[in-house]
N, CA, C and O of each residue as an XYZ file, in Angstrom:
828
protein
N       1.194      3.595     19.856
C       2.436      4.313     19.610
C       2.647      4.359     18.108
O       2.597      3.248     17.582
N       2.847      5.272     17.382
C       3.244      5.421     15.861
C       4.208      6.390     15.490
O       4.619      7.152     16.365
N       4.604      6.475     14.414
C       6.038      7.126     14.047
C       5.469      7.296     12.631
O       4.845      6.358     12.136
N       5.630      8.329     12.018
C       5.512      8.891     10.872
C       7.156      9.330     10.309
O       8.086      9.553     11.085
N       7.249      9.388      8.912
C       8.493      9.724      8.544
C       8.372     10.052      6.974
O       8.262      9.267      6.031
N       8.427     11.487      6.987
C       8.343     12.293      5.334
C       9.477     12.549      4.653
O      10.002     13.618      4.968
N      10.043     11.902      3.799
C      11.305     12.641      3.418
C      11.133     12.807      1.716
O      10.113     12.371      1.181
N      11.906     13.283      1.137
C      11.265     13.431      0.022
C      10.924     13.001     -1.204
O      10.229     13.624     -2.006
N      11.491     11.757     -1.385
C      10.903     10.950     -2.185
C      10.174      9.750     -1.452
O      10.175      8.734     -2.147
N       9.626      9.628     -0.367
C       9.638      8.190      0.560
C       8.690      8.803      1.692
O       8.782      9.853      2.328
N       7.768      7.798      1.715
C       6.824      8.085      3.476
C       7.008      6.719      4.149
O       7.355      5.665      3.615
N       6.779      6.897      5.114
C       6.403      5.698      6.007
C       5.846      6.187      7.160
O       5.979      7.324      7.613
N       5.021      4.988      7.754
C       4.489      5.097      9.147
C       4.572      3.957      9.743
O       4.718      2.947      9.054
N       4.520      3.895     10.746
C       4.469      2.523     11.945
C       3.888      2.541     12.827
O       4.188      3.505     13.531
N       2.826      1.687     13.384
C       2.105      2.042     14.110
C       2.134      1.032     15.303
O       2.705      0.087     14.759
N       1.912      0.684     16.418
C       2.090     -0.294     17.192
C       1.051     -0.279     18.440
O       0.950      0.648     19.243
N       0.597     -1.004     18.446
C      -0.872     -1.140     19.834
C      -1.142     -1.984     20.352
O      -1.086     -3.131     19.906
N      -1.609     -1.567     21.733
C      -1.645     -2.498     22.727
C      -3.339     -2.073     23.423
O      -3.693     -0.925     23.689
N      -4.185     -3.322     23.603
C      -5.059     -2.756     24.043
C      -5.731     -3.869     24.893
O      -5.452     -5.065     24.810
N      -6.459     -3.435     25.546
C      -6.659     -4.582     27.158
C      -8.674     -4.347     27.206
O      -9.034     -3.187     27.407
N      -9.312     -4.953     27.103
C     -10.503     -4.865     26.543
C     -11.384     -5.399     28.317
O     -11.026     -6.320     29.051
N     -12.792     -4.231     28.572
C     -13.657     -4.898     29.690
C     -14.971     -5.211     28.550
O     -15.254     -4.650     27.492
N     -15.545     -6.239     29.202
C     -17.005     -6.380     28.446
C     -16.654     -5.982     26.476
O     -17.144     -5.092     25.781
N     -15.828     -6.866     26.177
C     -15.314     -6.664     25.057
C     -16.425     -8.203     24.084
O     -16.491     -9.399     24.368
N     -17.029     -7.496     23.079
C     -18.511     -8.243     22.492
C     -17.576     -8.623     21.017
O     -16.935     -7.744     20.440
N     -17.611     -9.778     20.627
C     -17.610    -10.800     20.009
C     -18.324    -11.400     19.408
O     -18.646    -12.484     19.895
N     -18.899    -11.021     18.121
C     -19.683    -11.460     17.081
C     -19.663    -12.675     16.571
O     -18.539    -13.164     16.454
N     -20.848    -13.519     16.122
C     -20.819    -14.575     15.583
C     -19.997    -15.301     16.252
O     -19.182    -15.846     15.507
N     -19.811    -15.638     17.784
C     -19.126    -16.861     18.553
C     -19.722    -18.103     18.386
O     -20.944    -18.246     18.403
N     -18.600    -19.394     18.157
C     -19.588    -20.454     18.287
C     -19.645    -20.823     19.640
O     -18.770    -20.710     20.497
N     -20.980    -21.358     19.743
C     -21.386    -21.582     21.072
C     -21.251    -23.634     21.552
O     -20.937    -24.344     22.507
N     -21.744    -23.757     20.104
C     -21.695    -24.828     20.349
C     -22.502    -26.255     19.146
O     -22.377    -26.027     17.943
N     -23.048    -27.227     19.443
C     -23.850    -27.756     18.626
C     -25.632    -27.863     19.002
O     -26.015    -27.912     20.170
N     -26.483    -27.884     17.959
C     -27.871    -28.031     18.952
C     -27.876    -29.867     18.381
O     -27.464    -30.523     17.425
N     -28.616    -30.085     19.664
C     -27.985    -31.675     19.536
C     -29.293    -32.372     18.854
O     -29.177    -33.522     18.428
N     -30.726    -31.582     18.732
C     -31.437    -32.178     17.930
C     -31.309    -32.260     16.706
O     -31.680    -33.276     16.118
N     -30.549    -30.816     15.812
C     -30.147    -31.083     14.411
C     -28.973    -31.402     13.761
O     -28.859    -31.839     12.616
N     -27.485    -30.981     15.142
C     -26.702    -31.307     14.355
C     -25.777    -29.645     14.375
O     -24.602    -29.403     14.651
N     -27.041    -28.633     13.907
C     -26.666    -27.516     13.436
C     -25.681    -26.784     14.232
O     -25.688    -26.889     15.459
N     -24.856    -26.065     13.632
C     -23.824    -25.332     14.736
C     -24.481    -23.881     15.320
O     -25.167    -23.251     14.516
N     -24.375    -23.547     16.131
C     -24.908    -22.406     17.177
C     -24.135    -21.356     17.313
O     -23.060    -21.581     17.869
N     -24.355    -20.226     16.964
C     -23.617    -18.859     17.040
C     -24.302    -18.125     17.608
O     -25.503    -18.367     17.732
N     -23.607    -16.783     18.224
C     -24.242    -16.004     18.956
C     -23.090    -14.969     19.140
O     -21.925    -15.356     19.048
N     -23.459    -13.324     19.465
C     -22.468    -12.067     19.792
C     -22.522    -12.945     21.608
O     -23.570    -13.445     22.015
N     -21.299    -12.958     22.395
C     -21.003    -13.538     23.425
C     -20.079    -11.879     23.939
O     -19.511    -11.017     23.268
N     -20.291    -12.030     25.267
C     -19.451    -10.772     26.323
C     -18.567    -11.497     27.007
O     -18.752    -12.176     28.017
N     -17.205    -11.237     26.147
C     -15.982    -11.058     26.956
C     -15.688    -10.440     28.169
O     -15.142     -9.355     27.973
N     -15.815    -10.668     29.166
C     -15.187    -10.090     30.248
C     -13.958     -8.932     30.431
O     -13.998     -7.780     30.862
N     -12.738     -9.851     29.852
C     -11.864     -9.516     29.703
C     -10.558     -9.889     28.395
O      -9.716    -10.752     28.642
N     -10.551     -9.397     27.521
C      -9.576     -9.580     26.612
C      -8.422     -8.299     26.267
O      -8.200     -7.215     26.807
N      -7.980     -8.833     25.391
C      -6.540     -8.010     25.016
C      -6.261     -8.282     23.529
O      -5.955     -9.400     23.113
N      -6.365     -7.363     22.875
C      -5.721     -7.163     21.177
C      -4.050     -6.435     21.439
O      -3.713     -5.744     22.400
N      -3.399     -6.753     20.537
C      -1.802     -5.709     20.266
C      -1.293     -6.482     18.542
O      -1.308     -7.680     18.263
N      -1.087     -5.897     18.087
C      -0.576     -5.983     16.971
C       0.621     -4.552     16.644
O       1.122     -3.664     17.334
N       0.684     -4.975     15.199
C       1.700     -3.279     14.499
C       0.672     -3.436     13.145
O      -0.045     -4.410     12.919
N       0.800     -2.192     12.296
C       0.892     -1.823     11.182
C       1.939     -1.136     10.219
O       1.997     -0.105     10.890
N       2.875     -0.871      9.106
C       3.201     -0.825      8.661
C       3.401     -0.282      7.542
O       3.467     -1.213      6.739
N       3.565      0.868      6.907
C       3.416      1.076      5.669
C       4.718      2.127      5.316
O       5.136      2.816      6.247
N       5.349      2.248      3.987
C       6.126      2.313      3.365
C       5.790      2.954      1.333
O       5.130      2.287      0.536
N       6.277      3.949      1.086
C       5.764      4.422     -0.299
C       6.903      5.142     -0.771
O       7.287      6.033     -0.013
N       7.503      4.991     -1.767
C       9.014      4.833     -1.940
C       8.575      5.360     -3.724
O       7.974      4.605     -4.488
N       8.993      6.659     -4.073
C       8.568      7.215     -5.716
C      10.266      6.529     -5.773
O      11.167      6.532     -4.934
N      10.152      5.847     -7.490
C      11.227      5.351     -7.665
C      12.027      6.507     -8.815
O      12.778      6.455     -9.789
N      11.648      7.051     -8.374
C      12.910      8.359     -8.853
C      14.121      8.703     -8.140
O      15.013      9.409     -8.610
N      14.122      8.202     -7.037
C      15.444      8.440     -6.039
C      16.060      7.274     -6.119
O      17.000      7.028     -5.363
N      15.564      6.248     -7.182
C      16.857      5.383     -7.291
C      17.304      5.806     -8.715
O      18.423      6.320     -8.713
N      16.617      5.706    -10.118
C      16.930      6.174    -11.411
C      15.749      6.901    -12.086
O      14.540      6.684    -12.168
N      16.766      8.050    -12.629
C      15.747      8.318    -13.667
C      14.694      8.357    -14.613
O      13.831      9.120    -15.047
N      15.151      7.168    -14.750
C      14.501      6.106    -16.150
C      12.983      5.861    -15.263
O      11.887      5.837    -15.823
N      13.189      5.689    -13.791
C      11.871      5.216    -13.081
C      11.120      6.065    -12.385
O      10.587      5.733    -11.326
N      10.973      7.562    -13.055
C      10.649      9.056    -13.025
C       8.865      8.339    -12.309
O       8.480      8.617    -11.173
N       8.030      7.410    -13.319
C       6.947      7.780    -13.149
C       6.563      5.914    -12.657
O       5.553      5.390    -13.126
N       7.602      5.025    -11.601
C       6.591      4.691    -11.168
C       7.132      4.584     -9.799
O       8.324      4.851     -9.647
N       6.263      4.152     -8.553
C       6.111      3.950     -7.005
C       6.231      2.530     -6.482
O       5.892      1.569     -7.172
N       6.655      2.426     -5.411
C       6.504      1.473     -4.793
C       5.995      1.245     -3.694
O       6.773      1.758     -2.890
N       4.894      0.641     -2.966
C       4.241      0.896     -2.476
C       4.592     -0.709     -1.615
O       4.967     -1.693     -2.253
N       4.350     -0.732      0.197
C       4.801     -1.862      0.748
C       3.402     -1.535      1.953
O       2.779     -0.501      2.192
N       3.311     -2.789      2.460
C       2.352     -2.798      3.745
C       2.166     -4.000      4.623
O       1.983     -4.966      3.881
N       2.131     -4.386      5.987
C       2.463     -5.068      6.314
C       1.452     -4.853      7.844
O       1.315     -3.839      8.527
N       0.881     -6.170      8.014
C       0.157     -5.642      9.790
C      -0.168     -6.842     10.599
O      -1.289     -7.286     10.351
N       0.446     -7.432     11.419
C      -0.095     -8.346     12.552
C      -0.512     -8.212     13.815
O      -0.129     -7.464     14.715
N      -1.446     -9.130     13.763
C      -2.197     -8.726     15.393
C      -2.637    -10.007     15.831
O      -2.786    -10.965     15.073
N      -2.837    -10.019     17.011
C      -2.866    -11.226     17.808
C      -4.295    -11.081     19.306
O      -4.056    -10.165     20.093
N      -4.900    -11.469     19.444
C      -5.907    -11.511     20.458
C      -6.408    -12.748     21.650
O      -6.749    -13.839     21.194
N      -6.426    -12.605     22.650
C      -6.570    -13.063     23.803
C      -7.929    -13.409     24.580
O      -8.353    -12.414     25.168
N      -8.364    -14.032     24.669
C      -9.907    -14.122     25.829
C      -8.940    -14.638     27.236
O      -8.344    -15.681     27.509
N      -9.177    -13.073     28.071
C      -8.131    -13.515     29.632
C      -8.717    -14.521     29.878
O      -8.121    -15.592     29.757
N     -10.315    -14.474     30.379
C     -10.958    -15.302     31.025
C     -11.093    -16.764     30.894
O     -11.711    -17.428     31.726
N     -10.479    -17.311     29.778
C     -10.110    -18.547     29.064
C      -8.663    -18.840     28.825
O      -8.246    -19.995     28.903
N      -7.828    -17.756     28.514
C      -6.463    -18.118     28.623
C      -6.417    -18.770     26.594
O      -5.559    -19.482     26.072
N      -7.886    -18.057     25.843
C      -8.086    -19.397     24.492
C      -7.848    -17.280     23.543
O      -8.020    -16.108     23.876
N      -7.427    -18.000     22.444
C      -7.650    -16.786     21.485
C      -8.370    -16.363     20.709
O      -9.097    -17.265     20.295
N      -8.616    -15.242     20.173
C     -10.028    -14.629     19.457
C     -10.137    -14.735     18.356
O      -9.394    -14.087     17.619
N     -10.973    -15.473     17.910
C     -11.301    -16.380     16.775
C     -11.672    -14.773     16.033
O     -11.802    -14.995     14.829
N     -11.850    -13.509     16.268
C     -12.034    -12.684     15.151
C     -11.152    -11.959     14.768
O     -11.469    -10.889     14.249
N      -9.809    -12.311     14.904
C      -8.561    -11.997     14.910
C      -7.798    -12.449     13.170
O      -7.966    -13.667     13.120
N      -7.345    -12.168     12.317
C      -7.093    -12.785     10.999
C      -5.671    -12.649     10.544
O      -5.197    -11.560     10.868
N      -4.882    -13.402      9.914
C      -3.333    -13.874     10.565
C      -3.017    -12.393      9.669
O      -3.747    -11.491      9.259
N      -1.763    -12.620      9.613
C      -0.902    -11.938      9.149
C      -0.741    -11.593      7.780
O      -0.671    -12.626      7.115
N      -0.620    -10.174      6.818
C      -0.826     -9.921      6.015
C       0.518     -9.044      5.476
O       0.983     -8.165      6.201
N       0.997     -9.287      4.406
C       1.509     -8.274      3.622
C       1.106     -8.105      2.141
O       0.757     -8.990      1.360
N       1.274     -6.311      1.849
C       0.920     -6.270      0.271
C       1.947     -5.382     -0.009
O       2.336     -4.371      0.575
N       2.396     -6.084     -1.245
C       3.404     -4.731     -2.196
C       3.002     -4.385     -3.117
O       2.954     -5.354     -3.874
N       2.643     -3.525     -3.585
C       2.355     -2.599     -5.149
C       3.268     -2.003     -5.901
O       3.957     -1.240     -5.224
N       3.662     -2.048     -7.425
C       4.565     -1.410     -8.268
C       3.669     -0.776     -9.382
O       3.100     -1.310    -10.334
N       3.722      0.637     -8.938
C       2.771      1.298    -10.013
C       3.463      2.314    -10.863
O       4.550      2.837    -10.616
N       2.483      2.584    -12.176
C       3.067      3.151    -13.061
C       2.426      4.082    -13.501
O       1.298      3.635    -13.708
N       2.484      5.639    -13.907
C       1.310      6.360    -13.696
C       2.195      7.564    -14.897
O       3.233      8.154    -14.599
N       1.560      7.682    -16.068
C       2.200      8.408    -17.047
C       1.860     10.299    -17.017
O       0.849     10.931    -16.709
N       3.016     10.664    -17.417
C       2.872     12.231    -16.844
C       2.205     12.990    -16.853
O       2.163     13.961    -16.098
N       1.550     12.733    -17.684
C      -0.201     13.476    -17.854
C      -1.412     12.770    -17.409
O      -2.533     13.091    -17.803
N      -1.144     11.633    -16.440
C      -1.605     11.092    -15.381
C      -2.605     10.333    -16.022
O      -2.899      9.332    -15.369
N      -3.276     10.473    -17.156
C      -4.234      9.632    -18.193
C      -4.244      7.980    -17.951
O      -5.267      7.334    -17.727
N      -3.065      7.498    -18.031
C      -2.914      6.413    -18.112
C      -2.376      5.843    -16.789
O      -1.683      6.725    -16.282
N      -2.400      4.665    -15.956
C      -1.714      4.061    -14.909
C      -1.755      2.181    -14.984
O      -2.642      1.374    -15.266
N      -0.810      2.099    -14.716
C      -0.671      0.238    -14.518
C      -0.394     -0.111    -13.510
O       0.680      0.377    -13.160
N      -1.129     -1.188    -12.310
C      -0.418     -1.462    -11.165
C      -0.589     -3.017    -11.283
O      -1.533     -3.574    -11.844
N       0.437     -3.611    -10.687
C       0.734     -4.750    -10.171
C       1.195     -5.038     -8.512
O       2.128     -4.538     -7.884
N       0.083     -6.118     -8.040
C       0.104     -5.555     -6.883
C      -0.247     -7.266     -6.452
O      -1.120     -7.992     -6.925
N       1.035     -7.651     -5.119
C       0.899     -9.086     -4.287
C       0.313     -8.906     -3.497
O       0.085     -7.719     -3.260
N      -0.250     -9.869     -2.669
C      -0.451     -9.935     -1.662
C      -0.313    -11.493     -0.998
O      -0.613    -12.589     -1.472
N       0.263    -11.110      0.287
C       0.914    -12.788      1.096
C       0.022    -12.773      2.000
O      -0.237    -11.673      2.489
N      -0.575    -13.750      2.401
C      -1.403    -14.079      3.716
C      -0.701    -15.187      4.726
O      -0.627    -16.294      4.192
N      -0.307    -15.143      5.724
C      -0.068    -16.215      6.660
C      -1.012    -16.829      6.809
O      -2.178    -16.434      6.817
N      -0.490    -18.158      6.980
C      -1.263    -19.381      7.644
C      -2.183    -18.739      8.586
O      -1.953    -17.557      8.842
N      -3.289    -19.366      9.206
C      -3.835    -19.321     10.519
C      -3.646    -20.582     11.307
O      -4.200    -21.677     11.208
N      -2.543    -20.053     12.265
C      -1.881    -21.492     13.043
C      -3.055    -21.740     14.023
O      -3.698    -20.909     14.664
N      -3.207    -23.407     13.971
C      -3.918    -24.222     14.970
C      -4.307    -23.590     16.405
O      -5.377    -23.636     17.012
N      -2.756    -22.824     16.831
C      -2.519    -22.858     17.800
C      -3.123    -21.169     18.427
O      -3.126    -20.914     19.631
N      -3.510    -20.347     17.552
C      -4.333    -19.342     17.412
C      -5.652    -19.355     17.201
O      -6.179    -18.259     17.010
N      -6.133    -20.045     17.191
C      -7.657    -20.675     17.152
C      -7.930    -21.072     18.360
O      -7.235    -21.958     18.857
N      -8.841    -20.581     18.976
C      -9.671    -21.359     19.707
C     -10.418    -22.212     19.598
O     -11.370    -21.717     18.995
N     -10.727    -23.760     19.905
C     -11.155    -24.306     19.377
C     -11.710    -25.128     20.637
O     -11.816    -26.318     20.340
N     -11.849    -25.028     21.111
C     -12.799    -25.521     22.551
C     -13.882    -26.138     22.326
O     -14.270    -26.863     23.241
N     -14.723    -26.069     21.070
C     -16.113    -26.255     21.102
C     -16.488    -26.912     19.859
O     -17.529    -27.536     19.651
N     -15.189    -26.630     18.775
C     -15.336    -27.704     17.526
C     -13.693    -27.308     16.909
O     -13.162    -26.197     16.905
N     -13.106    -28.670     16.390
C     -12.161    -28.233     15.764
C     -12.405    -27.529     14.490
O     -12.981    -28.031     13.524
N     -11.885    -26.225     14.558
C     -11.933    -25.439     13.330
C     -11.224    -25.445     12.027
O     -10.083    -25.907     12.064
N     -11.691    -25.002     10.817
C     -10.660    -25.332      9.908
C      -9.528    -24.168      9.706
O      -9.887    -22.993      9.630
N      -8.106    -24.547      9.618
C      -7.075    -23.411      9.824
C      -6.498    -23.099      8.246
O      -5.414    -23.577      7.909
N      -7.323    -22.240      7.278
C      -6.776    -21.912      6.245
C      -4.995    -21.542      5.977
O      -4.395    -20.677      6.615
N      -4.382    -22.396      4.918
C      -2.866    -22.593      4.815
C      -2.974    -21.119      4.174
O      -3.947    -20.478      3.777
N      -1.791    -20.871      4.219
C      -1.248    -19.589      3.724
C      -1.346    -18.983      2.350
O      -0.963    -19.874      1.591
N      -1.581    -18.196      1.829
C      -1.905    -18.074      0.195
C      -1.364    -16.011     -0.343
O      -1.327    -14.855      0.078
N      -1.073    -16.907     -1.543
C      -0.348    -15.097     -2.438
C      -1.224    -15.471     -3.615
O      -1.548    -16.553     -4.105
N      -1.532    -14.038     -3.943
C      -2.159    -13.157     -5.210
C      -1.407    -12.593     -5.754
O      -0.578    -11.923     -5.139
N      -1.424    -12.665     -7.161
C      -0.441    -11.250     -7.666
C      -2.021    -11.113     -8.560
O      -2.698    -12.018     -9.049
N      -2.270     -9.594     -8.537
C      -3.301     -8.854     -9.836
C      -2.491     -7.852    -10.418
O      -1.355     -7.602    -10.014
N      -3.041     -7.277    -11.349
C      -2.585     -6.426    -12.698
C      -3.637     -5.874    -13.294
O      -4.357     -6.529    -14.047
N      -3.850     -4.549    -13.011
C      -4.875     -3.406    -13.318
C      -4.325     -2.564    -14.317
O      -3.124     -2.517    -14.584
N      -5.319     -1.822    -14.931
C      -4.201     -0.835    -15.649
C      -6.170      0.343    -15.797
O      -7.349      0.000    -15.883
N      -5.537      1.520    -15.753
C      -7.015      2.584    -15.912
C      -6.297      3.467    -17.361
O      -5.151      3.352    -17.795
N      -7.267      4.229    -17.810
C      -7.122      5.180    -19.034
C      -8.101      6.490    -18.654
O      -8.797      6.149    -17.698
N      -8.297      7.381    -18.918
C      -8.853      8.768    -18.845
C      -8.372      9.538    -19.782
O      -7.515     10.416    -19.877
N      -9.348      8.845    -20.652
C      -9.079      9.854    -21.703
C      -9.706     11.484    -21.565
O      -9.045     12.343    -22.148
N     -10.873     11.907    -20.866
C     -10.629     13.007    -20.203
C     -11.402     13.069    -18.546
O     -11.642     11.987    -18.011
N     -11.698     14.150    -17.931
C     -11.921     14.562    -16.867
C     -12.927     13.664    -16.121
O     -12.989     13.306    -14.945
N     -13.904     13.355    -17.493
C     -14.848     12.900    -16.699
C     -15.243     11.357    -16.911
O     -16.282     10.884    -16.450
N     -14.434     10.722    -17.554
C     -14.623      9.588    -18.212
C     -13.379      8.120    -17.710
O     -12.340      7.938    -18.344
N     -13.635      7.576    -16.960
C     -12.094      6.998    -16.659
C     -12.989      5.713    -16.749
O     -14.099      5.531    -16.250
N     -11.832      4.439    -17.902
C     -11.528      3.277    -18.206
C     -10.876      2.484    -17.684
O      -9.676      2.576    -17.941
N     -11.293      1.370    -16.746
C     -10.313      0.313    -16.149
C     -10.224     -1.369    -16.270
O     -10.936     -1.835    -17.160
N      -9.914     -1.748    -15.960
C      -9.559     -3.391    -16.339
C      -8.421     -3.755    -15.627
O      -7.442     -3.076    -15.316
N      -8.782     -5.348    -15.334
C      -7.550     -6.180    -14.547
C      -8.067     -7.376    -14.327
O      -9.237     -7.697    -14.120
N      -6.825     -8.194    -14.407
C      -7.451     -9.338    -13.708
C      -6.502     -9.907    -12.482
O      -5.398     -9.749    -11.960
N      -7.304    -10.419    -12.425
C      -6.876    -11.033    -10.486
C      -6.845    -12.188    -10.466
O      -7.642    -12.847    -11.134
N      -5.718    -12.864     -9.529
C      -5.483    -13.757     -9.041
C      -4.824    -14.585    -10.157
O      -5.030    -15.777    -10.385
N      -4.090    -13.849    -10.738
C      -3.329    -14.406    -11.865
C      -2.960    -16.095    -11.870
O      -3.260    -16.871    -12.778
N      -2.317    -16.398    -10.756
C      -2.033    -17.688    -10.631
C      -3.431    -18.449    -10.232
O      -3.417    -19.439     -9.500
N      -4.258    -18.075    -10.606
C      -5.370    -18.827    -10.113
C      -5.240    -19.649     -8.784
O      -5.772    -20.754     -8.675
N      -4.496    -19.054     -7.755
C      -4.433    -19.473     -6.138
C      -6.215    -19.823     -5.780
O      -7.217    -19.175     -6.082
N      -6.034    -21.313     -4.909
C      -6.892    -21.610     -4.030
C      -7.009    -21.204     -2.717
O      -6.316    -21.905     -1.980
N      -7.852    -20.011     -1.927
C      -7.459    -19.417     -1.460
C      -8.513    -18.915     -0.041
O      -9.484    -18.218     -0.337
N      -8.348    -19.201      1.154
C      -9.797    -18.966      1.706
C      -9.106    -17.389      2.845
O      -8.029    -17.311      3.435
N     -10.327    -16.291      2.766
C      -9.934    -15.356      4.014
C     -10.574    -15.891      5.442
O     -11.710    -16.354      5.546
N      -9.665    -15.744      6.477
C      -9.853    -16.165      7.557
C     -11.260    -16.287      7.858
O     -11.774    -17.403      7.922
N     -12.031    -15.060      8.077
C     -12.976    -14.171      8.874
C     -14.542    -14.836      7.969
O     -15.690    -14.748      8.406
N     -14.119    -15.475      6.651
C     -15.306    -16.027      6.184
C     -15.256    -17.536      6.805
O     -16.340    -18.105      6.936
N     -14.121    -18.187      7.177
C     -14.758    -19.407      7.535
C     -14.069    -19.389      8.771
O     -13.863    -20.582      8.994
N     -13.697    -18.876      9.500
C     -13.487    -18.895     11.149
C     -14.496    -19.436     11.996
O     -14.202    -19.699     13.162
N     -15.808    -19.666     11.505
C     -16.781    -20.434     12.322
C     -17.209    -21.648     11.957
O     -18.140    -22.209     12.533
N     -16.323    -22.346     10.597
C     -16.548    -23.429     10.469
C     -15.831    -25.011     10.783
O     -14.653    -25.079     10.429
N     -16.281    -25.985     11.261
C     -15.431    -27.156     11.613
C     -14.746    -27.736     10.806
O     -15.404    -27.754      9.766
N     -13.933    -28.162     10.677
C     -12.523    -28.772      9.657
C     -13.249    -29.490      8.771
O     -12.730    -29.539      7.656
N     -14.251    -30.051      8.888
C     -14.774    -31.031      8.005
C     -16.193    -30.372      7.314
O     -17.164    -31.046      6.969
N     -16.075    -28.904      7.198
C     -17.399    -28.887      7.101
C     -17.789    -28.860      5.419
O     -16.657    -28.764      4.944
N     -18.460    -28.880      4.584
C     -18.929    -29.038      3.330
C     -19.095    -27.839      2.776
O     -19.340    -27.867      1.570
N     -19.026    -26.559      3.398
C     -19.541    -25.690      2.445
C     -17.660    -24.980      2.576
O     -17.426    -23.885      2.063
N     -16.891    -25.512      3.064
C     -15.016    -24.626      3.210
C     -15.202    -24.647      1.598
O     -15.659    -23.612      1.111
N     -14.869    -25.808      0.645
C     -15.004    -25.519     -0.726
C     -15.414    -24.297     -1.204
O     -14.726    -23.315     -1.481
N     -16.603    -24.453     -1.272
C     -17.226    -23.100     -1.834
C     -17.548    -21.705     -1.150
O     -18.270    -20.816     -1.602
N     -16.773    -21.722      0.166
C     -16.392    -20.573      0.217
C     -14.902    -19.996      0.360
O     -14.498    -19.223      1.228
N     -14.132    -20.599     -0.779
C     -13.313    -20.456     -1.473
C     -12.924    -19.067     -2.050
O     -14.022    -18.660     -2.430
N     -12.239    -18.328     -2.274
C     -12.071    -17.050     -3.370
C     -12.205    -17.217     -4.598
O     -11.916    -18.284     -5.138
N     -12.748    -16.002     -5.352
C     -12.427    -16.912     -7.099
C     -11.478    -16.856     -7.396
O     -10.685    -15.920     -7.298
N     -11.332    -18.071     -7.916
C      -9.990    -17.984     -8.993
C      -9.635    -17.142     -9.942
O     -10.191    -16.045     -9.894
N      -8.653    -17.379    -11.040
C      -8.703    -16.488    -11.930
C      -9.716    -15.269    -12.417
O     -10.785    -15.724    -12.825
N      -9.648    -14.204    -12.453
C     -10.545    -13.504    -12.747
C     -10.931    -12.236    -13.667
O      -9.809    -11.803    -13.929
N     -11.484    -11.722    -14.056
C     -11.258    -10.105    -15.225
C     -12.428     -9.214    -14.799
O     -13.526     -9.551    -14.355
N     -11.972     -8.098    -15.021
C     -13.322     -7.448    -14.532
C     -12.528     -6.018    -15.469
O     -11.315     -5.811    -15.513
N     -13.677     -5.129    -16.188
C     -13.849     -4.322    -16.841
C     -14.678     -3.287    -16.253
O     -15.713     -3.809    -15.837
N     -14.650     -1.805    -16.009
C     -15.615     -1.074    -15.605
C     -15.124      0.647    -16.683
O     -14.155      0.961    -17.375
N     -16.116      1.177    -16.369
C     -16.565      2.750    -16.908
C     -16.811      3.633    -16.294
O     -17.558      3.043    -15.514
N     -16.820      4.704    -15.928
C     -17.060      5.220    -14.889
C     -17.456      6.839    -15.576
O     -16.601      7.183    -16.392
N     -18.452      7.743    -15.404
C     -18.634      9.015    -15.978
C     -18.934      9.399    -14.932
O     -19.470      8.666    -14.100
N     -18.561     11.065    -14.658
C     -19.033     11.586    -13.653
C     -19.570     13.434    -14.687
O     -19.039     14.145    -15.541
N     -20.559     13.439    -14.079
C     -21.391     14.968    -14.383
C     -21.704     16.031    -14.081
O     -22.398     16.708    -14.839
């Protein structure tokens, strides 16, 4: 079900779904341990029967319909949770990744050459209690925010200049979906970590 809404300084959409899954395939499941090494066991496994429903969210707001003065920049909002089920277990789908919002405040000068964005992003926890964990306790990454700060230049058509750096607060920070198959204690959660602080510079020509 979704809803669109154009008005004229402002969009939004909403989207909302419900979906009930047969022979629904599941990548990288853990299966279990092999007991001669130790090593953990993965495998794509066939769901029988599951169920995804979540919403999505989005919102883009030109800040000219509040003042003048804020002719040339946007606000930009987004937001999406979803939640997943294995019927046949009554346990939840470990490829499922919590809850997300991002806001953006951009700035984009009238001859469009130049732009600056600053842009959060919030991650929810991944609660215990959304994990399936039947087969090893998993590790449940705590909740974590980014703020980055980009800014591009074009000086002409074919030439565009960018830079930013990320993760300003140097947040410690893990995404679900990279360690969703690992056990609470395992040695490599560290280093698969996000980077920290960061800068990145690029060039770009087109011909």
């Amino acid at each position: 079900l979704g809803l669109r809404g154009f008005f004229e300084q402002a969009r939004l959409s909403l989207a909302i779904f419900h979906t009930d899954y047969d022979d629904f395939i599941e990548s990288r499941a853990l299966i279990g341990i092999d007991p001669a090494t130790g090593d953990l066991l993965f495998q794509s496994r066939n769901i029988d029967e599951a169920t995804i429903r979540g919403l999505d969210l989005r919102f883009d707001q030109d800040l000219a319909a509040w003042s003048e003065h804020l002719a040339a920049w946007t606000l930009s909002l987004a937001a999406w949770w979803a939640e997943g089920e294995n019927r046949q277990t009554d346990q939840p789908l470990n490829s499922i990744a919590p809850p997300q919002a991002v806001a953006g405040l951009n700035w984009t000068s009238r001859d469009s050459n130049w732009d600056v964005a600053l842009t959060g992003t919030f991650t929810a926890a991944k609660k215990e209690s959304d994990i399936d964990q039947t087969q090893e306790a998993r590790f449940a990454p705590p909740s974590w925010f980014t703020l980055d700060l980009s800014a591009g230049w074009r000086p002409s058509d074919r030439v565009e200049l960018r830079a930013g750096i990320f993760n300003v607060f140097d947040e410690t920070y893990w995404r679900w979906l990279d360690v969703a198959n690992l056990e609470a204690d395992n040695p490599m959660i560290p280093i698969l970590s996000r980077p920290g602080r960061n800068a990145s510079a690029s060039v770009r020509l087109e011909f």
